[in-house]
Steps between C-alpha positions, in 0.01 A plus 500: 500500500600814674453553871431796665460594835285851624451673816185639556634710761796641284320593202246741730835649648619565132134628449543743806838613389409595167213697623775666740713618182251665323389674797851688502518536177165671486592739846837559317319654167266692687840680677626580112171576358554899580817565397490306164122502445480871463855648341528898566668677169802663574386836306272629338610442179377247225748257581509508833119450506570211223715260662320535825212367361685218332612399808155524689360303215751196515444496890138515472475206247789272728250580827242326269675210401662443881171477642365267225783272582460528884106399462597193293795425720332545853099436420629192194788342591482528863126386471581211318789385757269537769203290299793219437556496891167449577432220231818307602361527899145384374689198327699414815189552714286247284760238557569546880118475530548155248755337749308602804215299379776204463639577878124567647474121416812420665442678817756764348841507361653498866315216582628346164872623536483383870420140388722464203823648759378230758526264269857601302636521920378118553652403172848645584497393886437160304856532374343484112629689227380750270288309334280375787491886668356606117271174485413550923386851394354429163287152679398775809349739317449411102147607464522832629884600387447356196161386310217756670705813410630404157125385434376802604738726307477279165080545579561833542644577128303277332197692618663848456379770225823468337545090543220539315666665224812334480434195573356413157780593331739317682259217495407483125880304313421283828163385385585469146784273572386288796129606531574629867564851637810597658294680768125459633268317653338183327121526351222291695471128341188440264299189518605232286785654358816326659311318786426865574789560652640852583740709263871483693655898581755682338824331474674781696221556753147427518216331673322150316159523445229363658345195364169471349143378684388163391214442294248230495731308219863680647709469761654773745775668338817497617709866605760609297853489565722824653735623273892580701339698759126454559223289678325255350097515403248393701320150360128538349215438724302133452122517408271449790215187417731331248659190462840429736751602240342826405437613870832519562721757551748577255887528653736777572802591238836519584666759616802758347795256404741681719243745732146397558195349680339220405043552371264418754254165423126606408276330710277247428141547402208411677319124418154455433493141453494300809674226320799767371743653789532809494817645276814414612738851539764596265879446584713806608760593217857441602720796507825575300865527665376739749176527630196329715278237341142567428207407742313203420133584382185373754270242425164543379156400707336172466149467376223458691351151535146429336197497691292197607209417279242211432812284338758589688336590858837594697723769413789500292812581561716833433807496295840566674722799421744537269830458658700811485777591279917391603713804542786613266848444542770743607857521265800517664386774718167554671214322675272249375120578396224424736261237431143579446173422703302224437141571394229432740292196410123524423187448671331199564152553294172462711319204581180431297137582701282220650335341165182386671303653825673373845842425285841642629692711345849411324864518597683833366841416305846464603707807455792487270855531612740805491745460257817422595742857524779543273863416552723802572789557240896403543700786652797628292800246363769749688267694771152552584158329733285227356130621426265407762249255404124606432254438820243228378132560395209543733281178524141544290233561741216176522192540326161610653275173607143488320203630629274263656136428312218612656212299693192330277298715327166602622303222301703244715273332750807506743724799516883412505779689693742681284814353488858588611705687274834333307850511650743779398808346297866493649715738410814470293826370591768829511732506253912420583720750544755555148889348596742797569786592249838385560746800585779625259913353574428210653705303186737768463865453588722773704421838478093453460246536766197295623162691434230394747223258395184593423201425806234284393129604408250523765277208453143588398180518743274233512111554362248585713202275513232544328143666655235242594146486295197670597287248631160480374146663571206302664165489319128438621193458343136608667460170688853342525753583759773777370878362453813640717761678284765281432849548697782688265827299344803423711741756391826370312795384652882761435741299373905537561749753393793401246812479593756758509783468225854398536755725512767522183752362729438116460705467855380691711124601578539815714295683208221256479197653405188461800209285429195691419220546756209254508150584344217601700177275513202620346177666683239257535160528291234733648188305602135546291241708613203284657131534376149495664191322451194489702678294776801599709817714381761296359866559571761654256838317411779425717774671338829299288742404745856720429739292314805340639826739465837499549337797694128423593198644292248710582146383602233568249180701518225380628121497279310786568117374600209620307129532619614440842747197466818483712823638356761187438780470724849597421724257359822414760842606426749237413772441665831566449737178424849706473714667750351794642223560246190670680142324484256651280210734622179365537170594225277728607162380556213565218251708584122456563272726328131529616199555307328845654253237690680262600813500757841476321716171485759441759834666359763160421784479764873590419724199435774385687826629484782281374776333703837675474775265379712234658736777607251727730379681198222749602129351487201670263282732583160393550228635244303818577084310556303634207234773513149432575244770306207444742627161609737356787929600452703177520755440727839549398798273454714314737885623474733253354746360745845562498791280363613250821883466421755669559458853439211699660197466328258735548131475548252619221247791589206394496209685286272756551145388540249653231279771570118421558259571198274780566129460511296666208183709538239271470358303786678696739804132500784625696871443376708217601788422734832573370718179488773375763823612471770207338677333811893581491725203348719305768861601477746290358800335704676869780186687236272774626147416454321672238252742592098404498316702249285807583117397499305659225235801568160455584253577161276826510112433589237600240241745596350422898715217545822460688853483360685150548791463793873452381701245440684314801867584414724152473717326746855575459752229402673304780869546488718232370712292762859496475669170408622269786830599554541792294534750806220687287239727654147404427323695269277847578140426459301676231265804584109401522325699163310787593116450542318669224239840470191416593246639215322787475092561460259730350317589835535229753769346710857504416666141511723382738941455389632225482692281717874554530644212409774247742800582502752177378711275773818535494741241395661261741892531572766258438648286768783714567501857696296656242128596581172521348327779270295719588156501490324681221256787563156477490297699211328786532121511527310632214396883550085459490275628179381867552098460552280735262315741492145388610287460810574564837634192581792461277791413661905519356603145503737353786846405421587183472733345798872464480661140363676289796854521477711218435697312808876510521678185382670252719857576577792265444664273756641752661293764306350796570092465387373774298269778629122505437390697204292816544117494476374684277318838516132464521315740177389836579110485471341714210324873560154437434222772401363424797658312795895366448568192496744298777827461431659067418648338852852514489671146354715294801819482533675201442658245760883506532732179402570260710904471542827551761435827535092558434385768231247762596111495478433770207300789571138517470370687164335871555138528483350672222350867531169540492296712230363833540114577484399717214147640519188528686639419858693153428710369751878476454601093457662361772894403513613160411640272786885460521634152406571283766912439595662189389609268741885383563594144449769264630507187703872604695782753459423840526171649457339764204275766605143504403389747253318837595159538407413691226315862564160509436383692189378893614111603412316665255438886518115560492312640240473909455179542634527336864524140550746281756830460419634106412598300781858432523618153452585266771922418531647139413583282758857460578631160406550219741844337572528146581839572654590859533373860535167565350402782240397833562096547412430751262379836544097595436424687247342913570229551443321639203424915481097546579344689149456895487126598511390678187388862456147417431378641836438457859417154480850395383618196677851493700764193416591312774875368503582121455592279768883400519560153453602281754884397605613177363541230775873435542658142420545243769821363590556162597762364679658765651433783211351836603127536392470799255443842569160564431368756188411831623078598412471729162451847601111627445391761190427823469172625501365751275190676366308833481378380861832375651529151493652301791841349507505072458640274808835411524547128441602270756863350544607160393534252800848395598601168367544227732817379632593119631788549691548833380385885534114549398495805223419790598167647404463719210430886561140607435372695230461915477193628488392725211493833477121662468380665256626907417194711455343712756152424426468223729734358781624107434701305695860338412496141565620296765827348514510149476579272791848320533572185402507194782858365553645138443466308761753238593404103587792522815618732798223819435710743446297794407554666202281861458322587187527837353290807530206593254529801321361824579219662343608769220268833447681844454239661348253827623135262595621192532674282748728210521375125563618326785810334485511108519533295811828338609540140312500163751828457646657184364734259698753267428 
C-alpha cells in the first residue's frame, strides 16, 4: 500500500499560483493583440493585401485557442487544486474534532502528556531501564494514549460513507473462510441461538455485540467479544417478574485482544415474587492486553411482601435484592472494573384489618435486605488500580400495620370502642458493601509497579419502619353509648446499615468501605375518628406511637373527631438509641369537628417530643394541638429534652398551641379559647433550653357574640447545668412562647391576648470559676382581637400581659451568677370601633443568680400601647403598666444591681369625633436588692391624644388629652445599696377638637427608693402638661405639669436628699395657655 502525504495549505498556494500565471499570460496577449491582431498590407497591391490577411487570420484563430486554454487552465485546473485543498482541510478538521472528543475526556492532551512525562521522570529517577520508562508511561496513561483514541478512530471508519463501501469487500473472502469480518462491529445476539450471546467484532477492529434480553424460557445473553482493537458488548438485560435465572443480567464481553475495554454487566431485573430475590447483576467483561475492565451490572429490586388476610393475618415479608454484578478485570495494563450496586430489598406487605368489631389490626412485614454490592475487578498484571467495590443495597422499607375494625354495629345492645390499629413492620437490614479489587504489580518482579487497591462499597442503608395502622372507628346505636376510635399502630422499628466492603488489599484496610446509615422508624398510625350518639361526645384515637430508629420516628396523626368528639392525641416520638440521632417530632393532634348545633370537640394535644440520644442529640419537637371547628384547640406538645452526656444537648421547642374553633351562626355560641402554647424542653447537659411554644389565637365569635382570648404562650426551657467539674457554663434559658391573638367578633367585644409566656431558668454552673446562664426572656403578650362593628359599646380587646422572665442561674464556686432575663413586653391593646382597648402589663424581670460576684436583676418588660377609639366619641384605651424590676440575689461577695422597671405602655388616641384620650400606663417598679443598689423605676407612660370633633356642627364635642401615667417607684436597697431613682410622671395629651380641647395632666414622678445605710433615690421628674387644642373657635387650656416625685429616704443620719422639679406647663399657641407646672418632689434623706 502506497502512502501519501498532502498539505492542505500547499495545494491552495499551487491553486493561487496558477491563477497568477494565467493572469500574465492573459495581460501579456492583450499587449500583442494590436500589432498581430490587425496586420496593415504593405501596398496596395493583391499580394500585399493577401498575405496580410493570412497573417491576421492565423493570429486571430491562436487569440482563440490561448484564451480557451487560459479558462481551462485558471477557472479548471486551478479550481480543482483549490477544491482538493479544501477537502484535505475538511478531512484533517473531522479528525482533530475526533481526538478532541478523546482529550475532552481526559481533561486534554496536556493534561494527558503531563501525566505520562511525570510518570517516564519517576521511572528514570528510579534508576529503571527502558523498559520500565515505556511500561511507567504506557501503565500512567493506557486508556487515553492508547484504547479511547484508537476506538474512536476505528468507530469513526466503520461508520463512514465510504467504510461503508469498502468495508464489504474487504470483509466478504473473510466471511467465506472463517465466517467473521475482517472489520466491523458484531450483530446483537438473538434469543436462543448460542445462549444468545453477542456476535464478536471484526478481527482487525470492531466492537462485540450486545447480548440478547432473556425470555420467559432464556437466559440473558452474553456480549460479544472485541476483535484486535475494540470494546466488548454490553450483556442482555434480565426479565423483570421471572424466575432467578432469567432476571439476571447477562455479562460484559471482552475487550480488543491487544487495545480495548471490557462490556458493562446489565442489571438485574426487578422481582415480583416475595419468595424470589430480585436478579442478581451481570459480571463486567474483562479487558484485553490494554484496557479497563467492564463495570459490574446492579441488582434488581426485591418483591414486595404479601398482604395480611383471614389465613395469614400478619404481613409477609419482601424479597431482598439481587446482589450486584463483580467488576471486570484489567490485562496487563489498566484499572479494574467497579462492582455494581446491590438492589434494594422489597417491602414488607401490610398487615391484614381487624376480622371482627373491637379486633386489632395486624403487624406489617419485614422488609427485605439490600443485596449485597458487587466486588470491584483486579487492576492490571503489570500496572493499573483495583475496581472499587459496589456500595450495598438499601434495606426494604416495613410494611404498613392493618387497620383496626370498627366498634359493634348498631344492632349491638352495647356499642364497642374501635380498636387500635396494627404495628408497622421493621425495615430491612442494608445490604454489605462489595470487597475492593486488588491493584495491578503487586506479584510482579523488578521493573513493575504497585497499582492501588480498590476502596470498598459503601454499605447499604437500613429500612425504614413501616407506618402504623389506622385505628378503628367507634359505633353507636339509638340507645347504647357510642365507642372511642381506636388508637393507630406503633410505627415500625429501622433496622441497621450493612457493612462497608473490604478493600482489595487483604493487608491493609485504609480503603474500607463505611457502614451504611441506619433506617428511620416508621410514623405511627393516625387515630379513628370518634362518633356520637344521644349521650356525650366520644373521643377520637390517640395516634401510633413513632417507631424506634437508629434515628427516632415521627409521631403519628392524631383521629380527627366527628359530631363533636375530641380529636386523638398525637402519638410521641421515639427516641433515638444511637449516637447523636435527634428524637422524633411529636403527632399533631386530631381535630374536633362540631355539628352546626352543637359546640365542637376539644382539638387532641401534640405529642411529646423524643429524647435526643445518649450523646446530647437534639430533643423532638412537640406536636402542633389540633384544630377545633367550633370546639376548644388543644394544647400543644411538651419539647423533648436534650441528650445529658457529653456533648450539648439542646432543648426541643415546644409546640404551638391550636387556634380556637370559631362559633357558627346559629344560637349566637361564641368561639373557643385557643390552646396553650407547648412548654420548652429542658436542655441537655452545658444545653440551652428550648424555647416554649407560641399560644394559639383566640377563635372568631359568631354573629352578637364575643370572640375567644388567646392562648397563654409556654414557659421556656430551663437551661441545662454544666457537669461537676467540667469548668462549663450553665446553660441560657429558653425564651417564654409568645401569648396568642385574641379573636375577633361580628359586633361585640374584641378578646383579650394572651399571656406571654415564662421565660426558662438558667442552668446552674460547674464547681469551678465558671458561672451560671442566663435567664431566658419572658414572651410577649398576645396583641388583643379587633372588636366589630356593632353597638356603641364595643370595645378593641386588651393585650394580653408580658410572660415573667426567667431567673439567672447560680454561679460556680467561685462563679459569677447569671443575670435575670428580661420581662417581656406587655401586648398592645386592639383599636376598637368604638373605645380602644388597654394595652397587657408589662412581664417582670427576672431575679439575678446567686454567686461570688452576684448577677443583675433583669429589667422589667414595657407595657403595651393602648388602642385607639374609632367612632362615635370612644375613648382611647389606656397604656399597659411597666413590668416590675427583678431583684438581685446573693448571700456574700459582691452585690448585682436590681433591674429597672419597665416603662409603662403610652395611651390610646381618641376617636375622630371628640372623646378623651387613653390614660397612660403606670411605670414598673424598680427591683429590690437584698444586698446592693436598687433598680431604677420605670418611666409613665404619655398620655393618649384627646379625639378631633367632627364637622357636623356647632355642637361638636372637644377631646380632652389623657393623663400621663405615673413614675415607677424606685427599688430599695438594703444593706448599704442606694434606693432607686424614682420614674419620672408621663407627660399629659394633646387636646383637640372643632372647640379646642384642653391639654391632659402631667403624671406624677416615681418615689425614690429607699436606702438602708445608703442614699434614698431621688424622686422622679413630673410629667408635662399637654398642649391645648389649635383652633380659634374656643380657648382651652394646656394641662398642668405633673408634680415631682418624693425622694428616698434613708433609715440613718437624715441627710436630705431634694426631689426634682415638675415640669412646666406647654401652650404656644394664639387662645390658649400653658398649665401650671408641677410642684417640687419631697426631699429625700439618707
Amino acid at each position: 500500500m502506497s502512502f501519501v502525504n498532502v498539505a492542505p495549505q500547499q495545494l491552495s498556494a499551487a491553486a493561487a499560483d496558477v491563477a497568477g500565471i494565467g493572469s500574465a499570460v492573459s495581460t501579456a496577449s492583450r499587449a500583442a493583440a494590436g500589432p498581430t491582431l490587425g496586420l496593415l498590407a504593405a501596398g496596395a497591391d493583391e499580394v500585399s493585401v493577401g498575405i496580410a490577411a493570412l497573417f491576421t487570420d492565423h493570429a486571430q484563430q491562436y487569440d482563440v485557442v490561448l484564451r480557451e486554454f487560459l479558462d481551462g487552465l485558471q477557472g479548471g485546473f486551478g479550481r480543482t487544486l483549490d477544491t482538493a485543498a479544501k477537502a484535505y482541510a475538511s478531512a484533517e478538521a473531522a479528525s482533530a474534532a475526533a481526538l478532541a472528543q478523546v482529550w475532552g475526556a481526559t481533561a486534554g492532551p496536556t493534561a494527558v502528556l503531563s501525566g505520562a512525562y511525570e510518570a517516564a521522570a519517576a521511572a528514570a529517577k528510579a534508576g529503571e531501564g527502558p523498559v520500565g520508562v515505556v511500561q511507567a508511561v504506557i501503565g500512567a496513561e493506557s486508556d487515553a494514549l492508547l484504547v479511547q483514541p484508537a476506538h474512536t478512530l476505528s468507530q469513526a471508519w466503520i461508520t463512514s460513507p465510504l467504510g461503508q463501501v469498502v468495508d464489504p469487500v474487504i470483509n466478504a473472502p473473510f466471511e467465506a473462510a472463517i465466517g467473521r469480518d475482517l472489520i466491523g462491529n458484531g450483530a446483537p445476539g438473538v434469543a436462543g441461538v448460542n445462549g444468545g450471546a453477542g456476535e464478536a467484532g471484526g478481527l482487525l477492529f470492531g466492537d462485540g455485540g450486545t447480548g440478547a434480553a432473556a425470555t420467559a424460557t432464556t437466559v440473558a445473553g452474553r456480549g460479544g467479544d472485541a476483535g484486535l482493537i475494540g470494546t466488548g458488548g454490553a450483556g442482555g438485560a434480565g426479565l423483570a417478574g421471572s424466575s432467578a435465572a432469567t432476571m439476571a443480567g447477562g455479562a460484559g464481553g471482552r475487550g480488543g485482544s491487544l487495545l480495548g475495554d471490557g462490556g458493562a454487566g446489565a442489571p438485574g431485573a426487578a422481582s415480583f415474587d416475595p419468595n424470589v430475590a430480585g436478579g442478581a447483576g451481570g459480571a463486567g467483561g474483562d479487558a484485553g492486553k490494554i484496557g479497563d475492565g467492564g463495570r459490574g451490572g446492579d441488582g434488581g429490586h426485591g418483591a414486595t411482601g404479601t398482604a395480611g388476610d383471614a389465613t395469614h393475618l400478619e404481613g409477609g415479608r419482601g424479597s431482598d435484592g439481587g446482589a450486584g454484578g463483580k467488576g471486570g478485570n484489567a490485562g496487563d495494563y489498566g484499572h479494574g472494573g467497579a462492582g455494581g450496586t446491590g438492589g434494594q430489598g422489597g417491602q414488607g406487605g401490610t398487615g391484614s384489618a381487624g376480622l371482627t368489631p373491637g379486633d386489632k389490626g395486624f403487624q406489617g412485614g419485614l422488609g427485605g435486605s439490600g443485596g449485597v454490592g458487587g466486588a470491584g475487578g483486579e487492576g492490571g498484571l503489570i500496572k493499573g488500580n483495583g475496581g472499587a467495590g459496589g456500595a450495598g443495597g438499601i434495606g426494604g422499607t416495613g410494611g404498613i400495620g392493618g387497620d383496626g375494625s370498627r366498634g359493634d354495629t348498631p344492632l349491638g345492645p352495647f356499642n364497642v370502642d374501635g380498636h387500635s390499629g396494627g404495628d408497622g413492620g421493621r425495615g430491612g437490614l442494608g445490604g454489605n458493601g462489595g470487597h475492593g479489587g486488588v491493584g495491578g504489580g503487586h506479584t510482579a518482579g523488578n521493573g513493575f509497579h504497585d497499582g492501588t487497591t480498590g476502596a470498598g462499597g459503601v454499605g447499604g442503608v437500613g429500612g425504614t419502619g413501616g407506618v402504623g395502622g389506622t385505628g378503628g372507628d367507634g359505633l353507636h346505636t339509638a340507645l347504647g353509648r357510642q365507642g372511642n376510635g381506636g388508637a393507630g399502630g406503633h410505627g415500625g422499628s429501622g433496622n441497621q446499615g450493612g457493612y462497608g466492603g473490604l478493600s482489595g488489599d487483604e493487608s491493609s484496610r485504609a480503603a474500607q468501605g463505611a457502614t451504611g446509615n441506619d433506617g428511620n422508624g416508621g410514623n405511627g398510625g393516625k387515630g379513628a375518628n370518634g362518633n356520637a350518639a344521644l349521650g356525650a361526645n366520644r373521643n377520637g384515637g390517640n395516634g401510633g406511637v413513632g417507631g424506634t430508629g437508629f434515628i427516632g420516628g415521627n409521631g403519628g396523626n392524631g383521629g380527627g373527631g366527628v359530631a363533636g368528639g375530641a380529636g386523638g392525641n398525637g402519638g410521641n416520638g421515639a427516641a433515638g438509641v444511637s449516637a447523636g440521632g435527634a428524637g422524633g417530632a411529636g403527632g399533631a393532634g386530631g381535630e374536633g369537628n362540631g355539628a352546626n348545633d352543637v359546640d365542637g370537640g376539644t382539638g387532641g394535644n401534640g405529642g411529646a417530643g423524643g429524647h435526643g440520644a445518649s450523646t446530647g442529640g437534639t430533643g423532638g419537637n412537640g406536636g402542633a394541638g389540633g384544630n377545633g371547628n367550633g370546639g376548644t384547640a388543644g394544647s400543644g406538645g411538651k419539647g423533648g429534652d436534650g441528650g445529658t452526656a457529653s456533648n450539648d444537648g439542646v432543648g426541643g421547642d415546644g409546640g404551638s398551641g391550636g387556634r380556637g374553633g370559631d362559633g357558627n351562626t346559629r344560637y349566637t355560641p361564641r368561639g373557643n379559647v385557643g390552646g396553650h402554647g407547648g412548654n420548652g424542653g429542658a436542655g441537655g447537659a452545658a444545653g440551652t433550653g428550648g424555647h416554649g411554644g407560641s399560644g394559639g389565637d383566640g377563635g372568631n365569635g359568631g354573629i352578637n357574640a364575643n370572640g375567644a382570648a388567646g392562648g397563654a404562650g409556654g414557659n421556656g426551657g430551663a437551661g441545662g447545668g454544666s457537669t461537676l467539674l467540667a469548668n462549663g457554663h450553665g446553660g441560657a434559658g429558653g425564651a417564654g412562647g409568645n401569648g396568642g391573638i385574641g379573636g375577633e367578633n361580628a359586633s361585640n367585644r374584641g378578646a383579650t391576648g394572651g399571656a406571654g409566656g415564662a421565660g426558662g431558668i438558667g442552668g446552674a454552673g460547674s464547681l469551678s470559676i465558671n458561672g451560671g446562664g442566663y435567664g431566658g426572656l419572658g414572651g410577649n403578650g398576645g396583641t388583643g382581637g379587633a372588636g366589630g362593628a356593632g353597638a356603641n359599646e364595643t370595645y378593641g380587646g386588651s393585650g394580653g400581659s408580658g410572660g415573667a422572665a426567667g431567673n439567672g442561674g447560680v454561679g460556680g464556686l467561685n462563679g459569677v451568677g447569671g443575670n435575670g432575663g428580661v420581662g417581656g413586653h406587655g401586648g398592645t391593646g386592639a383599636n376598637g370601633q368604638f373605645n380602644g382597648g388597654n394595652g397587657g402589663r408589662g412581664g417582670v424581670g427576672g431575679t439575678g443568680g446567686a454567686g461570688t460576684t452576684a448577677g443583675n436583676g433583669g429589667h422589667g418588660g414595657t407595657g403595651g400601647t393602648g388602642g385607639d377609639g374609632q367612632t362615635a366619641a370612644g375613648v382611647g384605651g389606656s397604656g399597659g403598666t411597666g413590668g416590675n424590676g427583678g431583684s438581685s440575689n446573693t448571700a456574700d461577695g459582691v452585690a448585682g444591681k436590681g433591674g429597672a422597671g419597665g416603662d409603662a405602655g403610652d395611651g390610646g388616641r381618641g376617636a375622630q369625633t371628640g372623646a378623651q384620650g387613653g390614660h397612660g400606663g403606670k411605670g414598673g417598679l424598680g427591683g429590690d436588692n437584698v444586698y446592693g443598689a436598687g433598680g431604677a423605676g420605670g418611666d409613665g407612660g404619655r398620655g393618649g391624644a384627646g379625639g378631633y370633633a367632627g364637622n357636623g356642627g356647632p355642637w361638636s364635642s372637644p377631646g380632652t388629652g389623657g393623663t400621663g401615667g405615673t413614675g415607677g417607684a424606685g427599688g430599695t436597697g438594703v444593706t448599704g445599696g442606694d434606693g432607686g431613682r424614682g420614674g419620672s410622671g408621663g407627660d399629659g395629651g394633646d387636646g383637640a377638637g372643632t372647640f379646642a380641647g384642653n391639654g391632659g395632666n402631667g403624671g406624677l414622678g416615681g418615689a425614690g427608693g429607699l436606702g438602708t445605710d445608703g442614699y434614698g433615690g431621688w424622686g422622679g421628674e413630673g410629667g408635662w402638661g399637654g398642649d391645648a387644642g389649635t383652633t380659634r373657635l374656643s380657648s382651652a387650656v394646656g394641662g398642668s405639669g405633673g408634680n415631682g416625685g418624693h425622694g428616698g429616704t434613708s433609715t440613718l443620719n437624715g441627710q436630705q436628699v431634694v426631689g426634682s422639679d415638675g415640669g412646666p406647663g406647654e401652650g404656644p399657641g394664639p387662645n390658649r395657655s400653658g398649665g401650671e407646672g408641677g410642684s417640687r418632689g419631697r426631699p429625700g434623706g439618707r
